[in-house]
C-alpha positions in Angstrom: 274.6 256.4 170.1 276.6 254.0 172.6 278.4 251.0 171.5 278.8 247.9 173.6 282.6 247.0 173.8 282.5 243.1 175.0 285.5 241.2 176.7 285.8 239.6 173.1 286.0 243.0 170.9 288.6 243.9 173.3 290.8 240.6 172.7 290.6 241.0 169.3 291.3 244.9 169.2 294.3 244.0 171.2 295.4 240.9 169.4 295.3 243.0 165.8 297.6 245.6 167.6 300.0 242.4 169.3 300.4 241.3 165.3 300.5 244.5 163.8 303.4 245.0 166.3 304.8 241.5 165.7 305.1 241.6 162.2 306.7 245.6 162.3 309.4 244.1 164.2 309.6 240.8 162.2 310.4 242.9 159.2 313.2 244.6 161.1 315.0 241.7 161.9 317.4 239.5 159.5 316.7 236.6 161.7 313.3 234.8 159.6 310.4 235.0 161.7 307.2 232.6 161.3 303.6 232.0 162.5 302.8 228.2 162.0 298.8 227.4 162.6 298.2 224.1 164.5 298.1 222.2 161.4 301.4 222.9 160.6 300.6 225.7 157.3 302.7 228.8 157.5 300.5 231.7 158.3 303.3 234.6 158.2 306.4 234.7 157.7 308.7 237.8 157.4 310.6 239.2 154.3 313.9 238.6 155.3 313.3 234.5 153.9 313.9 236.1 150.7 317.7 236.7 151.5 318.2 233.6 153.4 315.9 231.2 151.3 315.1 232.7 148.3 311.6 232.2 148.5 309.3 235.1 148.3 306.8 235.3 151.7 303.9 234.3 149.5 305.5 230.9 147.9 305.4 229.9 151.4 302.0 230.9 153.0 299.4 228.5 153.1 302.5 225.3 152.4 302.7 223.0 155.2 306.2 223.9 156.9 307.6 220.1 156.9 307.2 220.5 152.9 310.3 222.3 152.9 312.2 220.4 155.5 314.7 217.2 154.5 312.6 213.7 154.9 315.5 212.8 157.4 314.5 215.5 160.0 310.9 215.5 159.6 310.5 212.7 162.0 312.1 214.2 164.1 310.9 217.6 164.3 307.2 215.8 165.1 308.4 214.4 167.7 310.1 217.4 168.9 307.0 219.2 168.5 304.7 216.3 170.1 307.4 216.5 173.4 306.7 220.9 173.2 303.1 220.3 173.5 302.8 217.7 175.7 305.2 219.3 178.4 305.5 222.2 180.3 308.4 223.6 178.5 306.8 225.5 175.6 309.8 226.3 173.5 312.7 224.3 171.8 315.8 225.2 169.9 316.5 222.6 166.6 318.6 222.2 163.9 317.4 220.8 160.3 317.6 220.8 156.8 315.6 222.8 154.5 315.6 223.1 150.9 315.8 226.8 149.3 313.7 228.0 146.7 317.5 227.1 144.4 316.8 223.1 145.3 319.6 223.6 148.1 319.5 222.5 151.1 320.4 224.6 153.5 320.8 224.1 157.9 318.5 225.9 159.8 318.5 226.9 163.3 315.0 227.5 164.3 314.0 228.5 167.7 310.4 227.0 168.2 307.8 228.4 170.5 304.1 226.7 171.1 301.5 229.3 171.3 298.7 228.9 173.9 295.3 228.8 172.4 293.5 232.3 172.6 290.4 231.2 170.8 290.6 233.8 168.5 294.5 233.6 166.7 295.2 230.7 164.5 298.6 230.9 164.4 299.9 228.5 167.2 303.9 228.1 166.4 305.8 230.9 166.3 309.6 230.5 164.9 312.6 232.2 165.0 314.9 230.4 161.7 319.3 231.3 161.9 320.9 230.2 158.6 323.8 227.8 160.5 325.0 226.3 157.3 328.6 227.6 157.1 329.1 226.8 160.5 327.7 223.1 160.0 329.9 222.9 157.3 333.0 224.1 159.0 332.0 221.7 162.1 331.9 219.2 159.3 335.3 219.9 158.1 336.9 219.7 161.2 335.5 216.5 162.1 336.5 215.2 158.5 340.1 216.3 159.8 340.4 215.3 163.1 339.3 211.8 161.7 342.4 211.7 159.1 344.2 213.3 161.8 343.6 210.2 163.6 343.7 207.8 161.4 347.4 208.8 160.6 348.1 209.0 164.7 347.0 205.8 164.4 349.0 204.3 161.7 352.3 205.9 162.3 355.3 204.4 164.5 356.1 207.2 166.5 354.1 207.0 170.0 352.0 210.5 170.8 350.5 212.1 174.1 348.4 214.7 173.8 347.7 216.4 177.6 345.3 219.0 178.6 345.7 221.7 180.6 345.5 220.1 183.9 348.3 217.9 183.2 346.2 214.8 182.0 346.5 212.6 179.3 343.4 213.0 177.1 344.8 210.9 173.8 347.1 207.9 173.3 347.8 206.3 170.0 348.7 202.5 169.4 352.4 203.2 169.2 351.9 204.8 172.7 349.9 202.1 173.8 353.0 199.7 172.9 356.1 201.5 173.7 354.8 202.3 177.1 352.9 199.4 178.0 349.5 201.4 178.8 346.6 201.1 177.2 344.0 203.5 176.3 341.3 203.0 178.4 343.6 203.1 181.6 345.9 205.9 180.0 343.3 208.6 179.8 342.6 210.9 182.2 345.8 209.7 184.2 348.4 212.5 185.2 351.3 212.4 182.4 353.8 211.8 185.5 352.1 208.4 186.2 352.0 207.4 181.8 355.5 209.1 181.5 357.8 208.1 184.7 361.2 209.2 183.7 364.3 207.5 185.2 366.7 209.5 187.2 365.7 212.1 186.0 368.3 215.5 186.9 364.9 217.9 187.0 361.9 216.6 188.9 358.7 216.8 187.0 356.5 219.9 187.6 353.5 218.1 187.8 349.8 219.7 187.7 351.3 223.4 189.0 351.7 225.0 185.5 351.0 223.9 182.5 354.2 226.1 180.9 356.3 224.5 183.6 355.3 221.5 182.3 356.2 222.5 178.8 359.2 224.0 179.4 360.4 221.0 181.8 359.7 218.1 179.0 361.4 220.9 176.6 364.2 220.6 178.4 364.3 216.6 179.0 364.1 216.7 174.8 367.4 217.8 174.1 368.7 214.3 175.1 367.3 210.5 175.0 365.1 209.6 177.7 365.0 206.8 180.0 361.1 205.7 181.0 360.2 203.6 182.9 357.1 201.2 181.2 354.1 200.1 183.1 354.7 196.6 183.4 358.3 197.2 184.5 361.9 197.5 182.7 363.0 200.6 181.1 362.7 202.1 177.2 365.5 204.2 175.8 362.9 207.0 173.9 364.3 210.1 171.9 361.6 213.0 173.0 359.5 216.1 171.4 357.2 218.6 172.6 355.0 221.2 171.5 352.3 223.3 173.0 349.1 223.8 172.3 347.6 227.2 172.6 344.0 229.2 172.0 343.9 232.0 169.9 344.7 234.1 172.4 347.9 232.5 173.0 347.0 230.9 176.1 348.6 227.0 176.6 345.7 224.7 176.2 347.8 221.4 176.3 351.0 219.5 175.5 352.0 217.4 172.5 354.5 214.4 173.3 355.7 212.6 170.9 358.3 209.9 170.9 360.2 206.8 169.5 362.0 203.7 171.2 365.9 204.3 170.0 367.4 201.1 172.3 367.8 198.7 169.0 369.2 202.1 166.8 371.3 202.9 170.1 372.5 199.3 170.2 373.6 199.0 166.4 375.5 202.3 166.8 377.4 200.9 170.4 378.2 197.9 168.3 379.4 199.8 164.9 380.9 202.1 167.3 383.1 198.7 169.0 384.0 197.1 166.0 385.7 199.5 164.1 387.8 200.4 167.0 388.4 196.8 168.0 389.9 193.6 166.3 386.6 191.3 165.2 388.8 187.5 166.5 390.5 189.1 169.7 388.2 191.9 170.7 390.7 194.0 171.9 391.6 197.2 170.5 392.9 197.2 166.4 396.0 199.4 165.3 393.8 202.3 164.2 392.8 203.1 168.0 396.5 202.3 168.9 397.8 205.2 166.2 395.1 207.7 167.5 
C-alpha cells in the first residue's frame, strides 16, 4: 500500500521534530526558555523556572504571561510587543518585573522574539528570561550612593574637580563653582588647565599628554599653597589635594582635586605673626624681637 505524503504532513513532521529539538535544548539550558501563543498564554516553558521562579512548568501553562509581570511594566511590554510586530525588527531585549511563585518580585531580562505564522504552530513568542535582579539591585545601590555622594560634594566647603582621563573636567561642585568663579555648565568638559590656571607656576602644566603626568604634576604643586588665577580675574591663595582614580586593573581613569581658599586664614596668621613681634601704638619692632 502507498501513502500520499502532502506538503502539509511534511511541515508538520518537521515542525514536531523543530520542537522536540527545541524543548531537548530548552531543558539544557539555565537560561528559562518560553513559547507564548499570540494571545499572550504560555504554551511551554522549560524546567529551569523552577530554580529561578519557583514556579513549577505547569502553574504557568495556559496563564496569560502579563499575569505575572508588575502592573508598572505591563504597559509597556504591549507596546514593546505592538512596535516587534509592527516592524521589521522581529526581536527585542527588555527588562521587567515579575512576581515569583514566593510573592517576590524579581527583574527579568527577557530576550523576546516574534514568531512568523506557520499555519500550523500556535506558539508565536518565543523568550529567552536572565534573572538580572542582583545586578539591578547593585545598580540601585550605586546610584543611592553616588546621590549621597553628591549631595555631600554639594554641601561641603571645600571646592572639588573630578577630571577624566583626557584631562577634562567632568564634575564641579558649588564650592568650586565659587572659589573659582566658573560655573558648571561652562566648567564641564573644559581642559583642567583652562578651570585651574595656576600663577607662576615653577612646573608647567602637562596638559592632555598623560594622565599620570598630570597626577604626578598637581601632586607636586600640593605640597605648597597655590596661586590661581579665577575666571573673572584676580587671584585665590588655595591649599591643594589630589588623588587618582583608577579601574580595577590599576589603570588611572581620572583625577580628584580638591581644594580651599586659605587668603583670610593666611592673612590672620601674617597679622598674628606682626603683632607679636611688633609694638601695637608704634608698629615697630617690641623688645622680644630686639632680645632674639
Amino acid at each position: 500500500m502507498h501513502h500520499n505524503v502532502t506538503p502539509i504532513d511534511r511541515q508538520r513532521a518537521a515542525l514536531i521534530g523543530n520542537v522536540d529539538l527545541f524543548r531537548e535544548l530548552a531543558e539544557q539550558s539555565s537560561d528559562v526558555l518560553m513559547l507564548v501563543t499570540s494571545s499572550g498564554c504560555v504554551a511551554y516553558v522549560s524546567p529551569a523556572v523552577t530554580a529561578m521562579l519557583a514556579y513549577t512548568p505547569s502553574e504557568l501553562v495556559g496563564r496569560h504571561v502579563l499575569r505575572f509581570v508588575s502592573s508598572d511594566d505591563v504597559i509597556r511590554m504591549r507596546q514593546l510587543w505592538a512596535r516587534v510586530r509592527c516592524s521589521e525588527a522581529r526581536e527585542v531585549s527588555v527588562e521587567c518585573r515579575v512576581r515569583n511563585q514566593r510573592n517576590d518580585w524579581q527583574w527579568l531580562e527577557a530576550r523576546i522574539r516574534w514568531l512568523p505564522n506557520d499555519g500550523i504552530n500556535s506558539a508565536r513568542w518565543i523568550a529567552s528570561l536572565r534573572d538580572v535582579t542582583e545586578r539591578r539591585q547593585l545598580e540601585q545601590r550605586l546610584i543611592a550612593e553616588k546621590v549621597r555622594a553628591q549631595a555631600t560634594l554639594r554641601a561641603i566647603t571645600d571646592g572639588v574637580i573630578t577630571v577624566d582621563s583626557s584631562g577634562c573636567v567632568d564634575y564641579i561642585n558649588p564650592a568650586a563653582e565659587r572659589i573659582l568663579g566658573w560655573f558648571a555648565d561652562k566648567a564641564l568638559g573644559q581642559s583642567v588647565e583652562a578651570i585651574f590656571p595656576l600663577v607662576q607656576s615653577p612646573r608647567k602644566m602637562p596638559g592632555k599628554t598623560s594622565l599620570a603626568a598630570l597626577a604626578a604634576w598637581f601632586h607636586s604643586m600640593s605640597e605648597r599653597p597655590v596661586s590661581v588665577r579665577r575666571r573673572e580675574g584676580g587671584d585665590v591663595l588655595l591649599q591643594m589635594a589630589v588623588a587618582s582614580v583608577a579601574d580595577s586593573d590599576g589603570q588611572p581613569q581620572g583625577l580628584v582635586l580638591t581644594f580651599r581658599d586659605i587668603a583670610q586664614t593666611t592673612g590672620i596668621v601674617r597679622e598674628l605673626s606682626f603683632r607679636s613681634s611688633h609694638d601695637a601704638l608704634t608698629g615697630l619692632l617690641n623688645r622680644e624681637e630686639f632680645t632674639r
